[in-house]
C-alpha positions in Angstrom: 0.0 0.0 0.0 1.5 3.6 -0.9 2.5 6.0 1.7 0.1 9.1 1.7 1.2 12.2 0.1 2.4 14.6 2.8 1.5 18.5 2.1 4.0 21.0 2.3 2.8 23.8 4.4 2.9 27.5 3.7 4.1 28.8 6.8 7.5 27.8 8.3 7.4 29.9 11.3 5.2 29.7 14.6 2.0 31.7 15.7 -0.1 33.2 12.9 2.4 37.0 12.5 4.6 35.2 10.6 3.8 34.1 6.7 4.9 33.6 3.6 2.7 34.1 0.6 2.2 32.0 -2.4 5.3 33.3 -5.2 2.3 34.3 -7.8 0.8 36.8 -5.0 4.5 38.3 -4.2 5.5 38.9 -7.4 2.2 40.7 -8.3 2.7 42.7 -5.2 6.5 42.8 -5.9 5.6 44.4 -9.0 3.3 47.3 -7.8 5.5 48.2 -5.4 8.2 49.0 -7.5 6.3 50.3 -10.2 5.0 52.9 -7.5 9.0 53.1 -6.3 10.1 54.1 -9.4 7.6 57.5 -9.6 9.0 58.1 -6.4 12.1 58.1 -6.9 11.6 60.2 -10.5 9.7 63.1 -8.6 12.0 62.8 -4.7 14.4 65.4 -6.2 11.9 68.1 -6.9 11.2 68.3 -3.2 11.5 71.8 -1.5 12.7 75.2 -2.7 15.9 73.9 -4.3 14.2 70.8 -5.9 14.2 70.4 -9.5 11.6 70.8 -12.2 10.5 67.3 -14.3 9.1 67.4 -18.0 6.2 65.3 -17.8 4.7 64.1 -21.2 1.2 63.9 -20.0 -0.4 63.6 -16.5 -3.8 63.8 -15.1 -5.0 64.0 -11.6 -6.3 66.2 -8.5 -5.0 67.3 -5.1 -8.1 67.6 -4.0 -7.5 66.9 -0.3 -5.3 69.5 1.0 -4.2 71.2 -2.8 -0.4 71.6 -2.0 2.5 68.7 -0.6 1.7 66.7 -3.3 5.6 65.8 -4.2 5.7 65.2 -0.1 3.1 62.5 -0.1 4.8 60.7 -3.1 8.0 60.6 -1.5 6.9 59.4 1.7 4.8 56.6 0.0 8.2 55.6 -1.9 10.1 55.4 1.7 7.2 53.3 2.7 7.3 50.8 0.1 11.3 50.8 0.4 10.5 49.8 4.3 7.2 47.2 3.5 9.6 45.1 0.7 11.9 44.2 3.5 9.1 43.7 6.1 7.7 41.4 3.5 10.7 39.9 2.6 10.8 38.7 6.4 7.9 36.9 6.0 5.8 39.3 8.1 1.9 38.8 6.5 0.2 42.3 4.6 -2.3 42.6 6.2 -0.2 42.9 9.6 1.7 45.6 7.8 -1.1 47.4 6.5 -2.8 47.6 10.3 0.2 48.6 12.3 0.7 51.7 9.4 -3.0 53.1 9.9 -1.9 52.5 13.7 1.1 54.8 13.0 -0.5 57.3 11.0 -3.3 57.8 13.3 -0.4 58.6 16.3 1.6 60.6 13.7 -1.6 62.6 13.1 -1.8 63.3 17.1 1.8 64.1 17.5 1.4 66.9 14.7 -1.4 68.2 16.2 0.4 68.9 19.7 3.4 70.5 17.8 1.0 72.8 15.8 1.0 76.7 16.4 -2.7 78.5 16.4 -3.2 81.5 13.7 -6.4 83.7 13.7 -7.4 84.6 10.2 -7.2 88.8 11.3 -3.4 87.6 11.6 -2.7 88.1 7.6 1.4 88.4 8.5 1.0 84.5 9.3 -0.9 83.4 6.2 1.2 85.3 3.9 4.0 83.8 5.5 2.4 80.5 4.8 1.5 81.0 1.5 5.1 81.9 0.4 6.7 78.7 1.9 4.1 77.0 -0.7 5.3 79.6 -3.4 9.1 79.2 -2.9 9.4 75.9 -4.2 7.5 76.9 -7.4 9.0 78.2 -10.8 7.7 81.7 -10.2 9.2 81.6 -6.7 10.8 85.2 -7.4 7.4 86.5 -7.6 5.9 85.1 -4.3 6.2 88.8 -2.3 3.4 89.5 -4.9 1.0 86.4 -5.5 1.2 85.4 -1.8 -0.3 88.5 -0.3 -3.0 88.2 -3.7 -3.6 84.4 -2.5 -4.7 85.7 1.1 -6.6 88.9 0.1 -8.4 86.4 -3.0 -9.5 83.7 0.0 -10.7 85.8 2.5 -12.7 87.8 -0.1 -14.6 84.8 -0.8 -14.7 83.2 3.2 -18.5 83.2 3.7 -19.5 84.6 7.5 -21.9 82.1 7.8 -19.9 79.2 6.9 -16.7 80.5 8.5 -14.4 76.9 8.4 -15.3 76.3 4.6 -14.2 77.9 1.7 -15.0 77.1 -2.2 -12.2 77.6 -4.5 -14.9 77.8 -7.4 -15.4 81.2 -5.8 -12.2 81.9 -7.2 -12.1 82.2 -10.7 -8.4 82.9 -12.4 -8.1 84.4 -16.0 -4.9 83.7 -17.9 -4.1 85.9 -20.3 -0.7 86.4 -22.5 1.4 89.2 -22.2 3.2 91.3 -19.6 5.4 89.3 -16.8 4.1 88.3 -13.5 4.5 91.3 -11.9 1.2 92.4 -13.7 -1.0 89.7 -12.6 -4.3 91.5 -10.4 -6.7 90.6 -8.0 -10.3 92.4 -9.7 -13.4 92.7 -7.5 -15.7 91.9 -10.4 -15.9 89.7 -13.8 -13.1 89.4 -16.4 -13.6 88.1 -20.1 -10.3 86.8 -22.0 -12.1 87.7 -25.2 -13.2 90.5 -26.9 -16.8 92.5 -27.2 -19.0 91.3 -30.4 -19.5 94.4 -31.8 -21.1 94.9 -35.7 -21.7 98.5 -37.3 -19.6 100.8 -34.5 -21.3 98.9 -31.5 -20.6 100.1 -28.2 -17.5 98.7 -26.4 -17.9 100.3 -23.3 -21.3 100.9 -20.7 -21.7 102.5 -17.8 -24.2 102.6 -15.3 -24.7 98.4 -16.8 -28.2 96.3 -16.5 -26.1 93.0 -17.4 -28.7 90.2 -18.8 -27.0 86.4 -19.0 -29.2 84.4 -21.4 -28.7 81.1 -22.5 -31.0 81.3 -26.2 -29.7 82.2 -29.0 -30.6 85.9 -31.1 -30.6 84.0 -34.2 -33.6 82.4 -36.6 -34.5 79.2 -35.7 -34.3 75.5 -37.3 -35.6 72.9 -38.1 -34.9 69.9 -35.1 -33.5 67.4 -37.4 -31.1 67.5 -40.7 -33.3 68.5 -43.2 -33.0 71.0 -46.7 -36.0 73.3 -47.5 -35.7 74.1 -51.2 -37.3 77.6 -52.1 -37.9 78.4 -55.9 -39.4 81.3 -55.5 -38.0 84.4 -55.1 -41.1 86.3 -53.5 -41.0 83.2 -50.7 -37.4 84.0 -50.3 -38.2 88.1 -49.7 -40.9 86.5 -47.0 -38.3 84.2 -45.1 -35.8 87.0 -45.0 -38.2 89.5 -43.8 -39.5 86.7 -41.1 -36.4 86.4 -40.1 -36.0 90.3 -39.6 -38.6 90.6 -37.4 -38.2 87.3 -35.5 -34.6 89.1 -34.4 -36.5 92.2 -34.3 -39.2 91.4 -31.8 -36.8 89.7 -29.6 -34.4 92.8 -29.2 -37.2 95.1 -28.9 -38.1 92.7 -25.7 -34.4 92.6 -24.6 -34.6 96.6 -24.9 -38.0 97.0 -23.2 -36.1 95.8 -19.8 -33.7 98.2 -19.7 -30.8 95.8 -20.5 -28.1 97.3 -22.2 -25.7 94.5 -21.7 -25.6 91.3 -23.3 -23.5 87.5 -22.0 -24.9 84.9 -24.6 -24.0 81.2 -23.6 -22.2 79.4 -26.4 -24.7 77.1 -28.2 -23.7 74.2 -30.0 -26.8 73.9 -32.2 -27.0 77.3 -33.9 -25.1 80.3 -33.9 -26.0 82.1 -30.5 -26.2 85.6 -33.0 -25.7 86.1 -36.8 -24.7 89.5 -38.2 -28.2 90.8 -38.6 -28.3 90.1 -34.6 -25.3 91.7 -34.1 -26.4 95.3 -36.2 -29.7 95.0 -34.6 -28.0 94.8 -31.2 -25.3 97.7 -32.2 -28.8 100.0 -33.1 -30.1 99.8 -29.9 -26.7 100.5 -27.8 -26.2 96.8 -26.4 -22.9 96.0 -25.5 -23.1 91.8 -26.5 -19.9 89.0 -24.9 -20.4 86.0 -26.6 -19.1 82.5 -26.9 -19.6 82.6 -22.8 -18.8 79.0 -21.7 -21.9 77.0 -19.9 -19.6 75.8 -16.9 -19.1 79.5 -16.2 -22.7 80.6 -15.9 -23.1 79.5 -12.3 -20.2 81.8 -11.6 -20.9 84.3 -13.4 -24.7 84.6 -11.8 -23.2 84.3 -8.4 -20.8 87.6 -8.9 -23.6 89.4 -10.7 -26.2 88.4 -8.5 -28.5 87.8 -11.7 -30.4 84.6 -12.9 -29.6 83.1 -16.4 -32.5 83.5 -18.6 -33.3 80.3 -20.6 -36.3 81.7 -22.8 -36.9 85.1 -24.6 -40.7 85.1 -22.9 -38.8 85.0 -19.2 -36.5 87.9 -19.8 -37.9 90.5 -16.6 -36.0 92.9 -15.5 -35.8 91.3 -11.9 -33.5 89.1 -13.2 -30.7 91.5 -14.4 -27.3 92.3 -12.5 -26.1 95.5 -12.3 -22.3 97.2 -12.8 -21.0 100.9 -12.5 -18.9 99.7 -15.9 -18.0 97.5 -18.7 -15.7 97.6 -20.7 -13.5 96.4 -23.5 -9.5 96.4 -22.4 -6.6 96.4 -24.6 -4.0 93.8 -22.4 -0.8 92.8 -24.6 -1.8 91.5 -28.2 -5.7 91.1 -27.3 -8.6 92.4 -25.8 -9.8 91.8 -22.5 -13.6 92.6 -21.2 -13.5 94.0 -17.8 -17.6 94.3 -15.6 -16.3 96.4 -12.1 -18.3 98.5 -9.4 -21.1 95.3 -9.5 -24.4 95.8 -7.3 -24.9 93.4 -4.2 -21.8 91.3 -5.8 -22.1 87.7 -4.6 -18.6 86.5 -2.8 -16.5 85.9 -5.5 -13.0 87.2 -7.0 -11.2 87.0 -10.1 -7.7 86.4 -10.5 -5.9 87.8 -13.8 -2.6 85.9 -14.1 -0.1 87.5 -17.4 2.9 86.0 -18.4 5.2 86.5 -21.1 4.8 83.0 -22.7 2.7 80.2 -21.9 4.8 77.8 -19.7 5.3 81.2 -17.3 1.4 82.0 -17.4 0.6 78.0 -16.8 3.3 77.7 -13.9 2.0 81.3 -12.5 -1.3 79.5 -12.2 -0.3 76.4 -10.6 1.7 78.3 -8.3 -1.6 81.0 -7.1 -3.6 77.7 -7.3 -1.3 76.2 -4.8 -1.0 79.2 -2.6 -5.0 79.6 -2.8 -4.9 76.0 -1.5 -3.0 76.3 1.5 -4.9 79.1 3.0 -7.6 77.4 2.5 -6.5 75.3 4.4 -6.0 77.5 7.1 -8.9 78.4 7.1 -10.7 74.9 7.4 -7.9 74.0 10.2 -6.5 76.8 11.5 -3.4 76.0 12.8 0.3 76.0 11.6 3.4 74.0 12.0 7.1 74.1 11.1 8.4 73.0 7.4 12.4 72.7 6.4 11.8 68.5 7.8 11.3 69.4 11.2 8.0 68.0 11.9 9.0 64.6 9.9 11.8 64.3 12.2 10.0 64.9 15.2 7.9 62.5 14.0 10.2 59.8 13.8 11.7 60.2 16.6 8.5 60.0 18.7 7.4 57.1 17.1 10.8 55.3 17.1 10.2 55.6 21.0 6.5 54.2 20.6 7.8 51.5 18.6 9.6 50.4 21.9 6.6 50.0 24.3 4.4 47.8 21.6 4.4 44.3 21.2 5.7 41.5 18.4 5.3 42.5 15.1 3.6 45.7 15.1 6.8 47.5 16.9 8.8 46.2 14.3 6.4 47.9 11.7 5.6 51.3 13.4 9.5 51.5 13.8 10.2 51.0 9.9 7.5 53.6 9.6 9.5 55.9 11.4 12.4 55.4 9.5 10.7 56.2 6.2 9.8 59.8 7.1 13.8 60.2 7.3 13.8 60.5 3.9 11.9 64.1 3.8 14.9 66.0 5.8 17.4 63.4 4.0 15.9 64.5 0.2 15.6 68.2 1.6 19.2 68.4 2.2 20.4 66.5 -0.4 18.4 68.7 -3.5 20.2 71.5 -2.1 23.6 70.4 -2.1 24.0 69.4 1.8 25.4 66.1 2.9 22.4 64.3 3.9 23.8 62.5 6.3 25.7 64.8 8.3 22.3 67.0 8.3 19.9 64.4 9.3 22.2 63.2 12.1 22.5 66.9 13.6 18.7 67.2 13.3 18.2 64.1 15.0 20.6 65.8 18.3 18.4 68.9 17.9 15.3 67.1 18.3 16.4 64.8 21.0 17.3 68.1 23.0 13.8 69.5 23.0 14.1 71.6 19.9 11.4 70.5 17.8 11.2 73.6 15.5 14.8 72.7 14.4 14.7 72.1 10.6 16.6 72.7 7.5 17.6 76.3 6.1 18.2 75.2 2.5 19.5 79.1 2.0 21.9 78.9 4.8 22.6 75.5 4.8 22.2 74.7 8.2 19.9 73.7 11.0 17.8 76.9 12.6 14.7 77.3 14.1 12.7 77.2 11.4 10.1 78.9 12.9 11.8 81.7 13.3 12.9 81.6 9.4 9.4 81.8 8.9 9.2 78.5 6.8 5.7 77.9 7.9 2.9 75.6 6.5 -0.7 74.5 7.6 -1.3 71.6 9.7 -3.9 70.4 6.9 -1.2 70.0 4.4 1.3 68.0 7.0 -1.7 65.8 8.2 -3.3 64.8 5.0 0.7 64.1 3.4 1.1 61.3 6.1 -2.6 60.1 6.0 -2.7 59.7 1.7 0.4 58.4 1.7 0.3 55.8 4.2 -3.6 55.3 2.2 -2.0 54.4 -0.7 0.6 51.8 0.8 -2.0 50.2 2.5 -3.8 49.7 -1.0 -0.9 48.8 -3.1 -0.3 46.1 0.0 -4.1 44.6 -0.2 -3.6 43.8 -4.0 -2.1 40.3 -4.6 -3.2 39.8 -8.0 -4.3 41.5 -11.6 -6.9 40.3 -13.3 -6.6 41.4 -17.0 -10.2 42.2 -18.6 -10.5 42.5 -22.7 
């Protein structure tokens, strides 16, 4: 009779911490975690003010969460991964690893907290200061003194009394227009138009004392619903369509005049020209200043600043639902033509931006930059406190949870100490994309920290350790919170998958 056949098993060590995983399931997860490596380490040296830039061919995505420390919370989930390949490799199971980093992050969160400053909002010195830490690592760093204070005046504009914590960045609309340098970009309390006025047969280009209408039909004949030809033979039937047509345009001006209106915004239509020429001389006849070609996704704010309701139908169009401006007018800016509505009635709480540049890359990196800014006093004002940047609150970090790390038990201490280590590598990249010797740096740090000093960071201008406090190298909690918490998020993810399912 044959022996039985005797089953390997998949564990080799005792107690259920220990395991090691089927070789299919670690290489998928093998793979992911390099994959995810390698963008770390391709974006780790653009970290801080003396980081470099990248050329990216194409990229999509949104910092939603806290809008600035993005290259932080790729870095850190790049440490992380470095530290989970060699807990894996030791046989310790995923889904150990994956608990004992939500652990960590949770404490980190709390130890962040209790080194955070307090800032009142009426303390603008403090979220300008903030704002140009954010703006210092950017392209247009040079011109932070200028788009920082515009950031904080552009936010609190739009900080509604009754909602004090939240702010809408939609509030906040920013114009790009070509032309000028940096220096030029403005903060204006009212509407701005990167295009020009439609204007036919000397139509005015500038209104004051403004009864602004947005409508969303179209000052043009109408058509038949479907694709179809109508053949006319007759010339007497084609007098009577063109007359028609006149008086169809007619009798809706005439309308649009009886209100008052003297200033037109027509939505862009995609089914029929929004206004023909005939339109456009009617509308130059009776003194109406007519923008065109407005975009639907900017209605909403557009209705908000004016304080107006879109009109969808000719028979609607009351004079209760106008807005009303001191002026508008057409602008000359660089090469084009800007349309500028100021000194608007019962404005709602909103404020355009209008960013110039002298060639596109400046004018795009000018509005990542504001966008950035705008997002970390936002932040402050959702959570508003501030803590130290230059690596000092990383460090601090590490260090307290290298202690915590002591007191636990087994296999999570081993964890929430390599998650300690990992956030090392913000002062080590800090240093080393400004020419320090990393190691020499992070060791001193380390000293500082253990002495009480936990404001110590790095002064990549100096080149050595101060209080960076004092340097004024200041960002919100929000952002320092919300780095740890996505990045440790997105470990914990790539550490869940153990196998790719390919769909056709």
């Amino acid at each position: 009779m044959a022996a039985p056949a005797v089953s390997q098993p998949r564990s080799t060590t005792s107690k259920t911490e220990s395991y090691i995983d089927n070789k299919r399931k670690e290489d998928i997860r093998q793979a992911n975690i390099v994959a995810a490596r390698t963008v770390a380490d391709a974006v780790r040296t653009s970290l801080g003010p003396k980081g470099m830039d990248k050329m990216i061919s194409t990229a999509s995505g949104e910092d939603s969460t806290a809008g600035d420390g993005t290259t932080t919370v790729v870095v850190i989930a790049g440490a992380l991964l470095k530290q989970c390949l060699t807990l894996l490799s030791n046989g310790i199971h995923p889904t150990v690893i994956s608990d004992s980093l939500h652990k960590a992050s949770i404490k980190a969160v709390d130890v962040l907290t209790a080194m955070a400053v307090p800032v009142e909002l009426s303390d603008r010195e403090s979220l300008i200061k903030s704002a140009s830490t954010s703006l210092n690592s950017k392209v247009v760093s040079q011109y932070s003194t200028l788009l920082a204070p515009l950031a904080v005046d552009a936010v609190l504009s739009v900080v509604d009394p009754a909602k004090p914590d939240l702010v809408d960045l939609r509030d906040i609309k920013i114009v790009k227009k070509l032309g000028g340098t940096v220096d030029d970009t403005e903060m204006v309390k009212g509407l701005v138009f990167d295009k020009k006025v439609s204007h036919a047969a000397n139509g005015p280009t500038r209104v004051e004392n403004a009864k602004i209408a947005v409508i969303q039909f179209q000052i043009s004949p109408p058509k038949t619903d479907i694709e179809q030809s109508i053949v006319v033979s007759d010339y007497t039937q084609m007098d009577r369509i063109l007359k028609e047509e006149r008086n169809y345009i007619l009798g809706m001006i005439k309308k649009i005049k009886a209100t008052g209106c003297n200033v037109l915004l027509i939505q862009k239509s995609i089914l029929r020209d929004a206004v023909t020429d005939l339109s456009l001389h009617y509308l130059a006849k009776s003194k109406i200043l007519v923008v065109k070609d407005v975009e639907r996704d900017e209605i909403e704010f557009i209705t908000k600043t004016l304080n107006c309701l879109p009109i969808a139908n000719i028979d609607h169009f009351r004079a209760e639902k106008l807005g009303y401006a001191d002026l508008v007018e057409e602008v000359s800016l660089g090469d084009g033509k800007i349309v500028k509505i100021t000194g608007i009635k019962d404005m709602g709480k909103t404020r355009t931006v209008l960013v110039r540049g002298s060639n596109q890359l400046v004018l795009d990196e000018a509005e990542r930059s504001l966008h950035d800014a705008l997002c970390v006093v936002r932040c402050l004002v959702n959570k508003r406190f501030l803590i130290a940047g230059g690596g000092a609150p990383e460090i601090e970090l590490s260090r307290q949870l290298g202690a915590w790390a002591k007191v636990l038990h087994g296999m999570e201490g081993y964890c929430v100490k390599s998650f300690a280590e990992a956030l090392e590598v913000i002062p080590y990249t800090l240093a080393e994309n400004a020419g320090l010797n990393p190691i020499a740096i992070v060791t001193e740090l380390r000293n500082r920290h253990a002495q009480g000093e936990i404001n110590a960071g790095i002064n990549v201008r100096k080149g050595q350790i101060t209080n960076i406090l004092e340097e004024n190298v200041v960002q919100p909690l929000l952002v320092s919170t919300s780095a740890i918490t996505l990045a440790t998020e997105c470990v914990r993810m790539i550490l869940k998958i153990d196998d790719i399912v390919t769909v056709r």
